[in-house]
N, C-alpha and C positions, 0 to 999 in steps of 0.2 A: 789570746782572749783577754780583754779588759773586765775586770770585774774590781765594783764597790766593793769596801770594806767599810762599817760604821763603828761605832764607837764600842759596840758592844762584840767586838770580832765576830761578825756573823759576814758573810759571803750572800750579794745578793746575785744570783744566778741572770736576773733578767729587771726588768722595770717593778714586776708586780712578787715573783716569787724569791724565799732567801732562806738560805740554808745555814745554820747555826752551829752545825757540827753535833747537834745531839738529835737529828732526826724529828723536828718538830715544825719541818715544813710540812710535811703531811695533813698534821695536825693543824694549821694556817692554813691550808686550801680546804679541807672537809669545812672549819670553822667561818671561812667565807662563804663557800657553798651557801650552808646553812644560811647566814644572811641574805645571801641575794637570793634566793628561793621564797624564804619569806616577805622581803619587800614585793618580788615578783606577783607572787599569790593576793598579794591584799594590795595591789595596783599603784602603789607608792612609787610614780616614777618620774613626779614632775616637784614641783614646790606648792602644788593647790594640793595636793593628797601628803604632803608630810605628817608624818607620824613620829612618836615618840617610841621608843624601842618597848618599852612596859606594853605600850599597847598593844604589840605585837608577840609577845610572850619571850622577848630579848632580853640579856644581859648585856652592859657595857664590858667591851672586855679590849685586851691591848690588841687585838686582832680585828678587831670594828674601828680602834684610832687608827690604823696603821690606814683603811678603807680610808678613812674621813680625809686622813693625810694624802691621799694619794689621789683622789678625788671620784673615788667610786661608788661614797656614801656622801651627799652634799647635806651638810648643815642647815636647816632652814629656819629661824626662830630660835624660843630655848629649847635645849634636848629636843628638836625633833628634823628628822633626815628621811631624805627620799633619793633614791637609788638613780646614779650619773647612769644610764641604758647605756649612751654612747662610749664611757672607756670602760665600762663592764664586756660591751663587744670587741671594743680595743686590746683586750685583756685575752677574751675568749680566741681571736685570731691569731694575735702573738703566740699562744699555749699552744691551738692547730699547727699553724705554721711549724713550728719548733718540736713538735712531735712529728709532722713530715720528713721534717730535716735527719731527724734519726732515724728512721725507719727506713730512711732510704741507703743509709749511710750503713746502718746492720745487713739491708738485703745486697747493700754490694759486697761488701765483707763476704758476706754467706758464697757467691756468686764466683767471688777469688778463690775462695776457700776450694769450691767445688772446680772450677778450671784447673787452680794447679794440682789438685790430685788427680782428676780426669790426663794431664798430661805432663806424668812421673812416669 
């Protein structure tokens, strides 16, 4: 498996999630959550409805750069951003996807597990 390393020795797992070694990827997905839910609710998902984060009861925070960076919060004007729909679903499929992939990959496991003791 190829995985980035950035400057700050953090491990990015995939395009959108990245693990730092202290547990604080959780913490970056609840925190995005939060954002895309709020841009969701008050319909900010083009450049005619951008908003400013205040106006939405936001903090800037290094976890809403990382969005901007990545393109799933887009810039529009000063301070005000309206949510990419299209790699926020890009996002969301990748995440699906890649939860398949292990769950398929534990029920064989379970599956091995269960044949070789069925024939010992």
């Amino acid at each position: 498996m190829n995985f980035k390393t950035d400057d700050l020795n953090g491990v990015y797992l995939s395009r959108f999630i990245r693990y730092d070694h202290s547990g604080t990827m959780c913490i970056h997905i609840l925190e995005r959550r939060k954002y895309i839910r709020a841009f969701r609710r008050a319909g900010i998902i083009n450049e005619w409805n951008a908003a400013a984060l205040k106006d939405l009861g936001l903090q800037h925070s290094r976890c809403f750069e990382k969005m901007v960076k990545r393109r799933m919060m887009v810039s529009y004007g000063l301070n005000r951003y309206y949510l990419n729909l299209p790699i926020v679903e890009m996002y969301r499929d990748t995440r699906n996807h890649f939860m398949r992939i292990i769950i398929i990959i534990v029920v064989l496991f379970i599956l091995a597990v269960v044949i070789a003791w069925l024939t010992r």
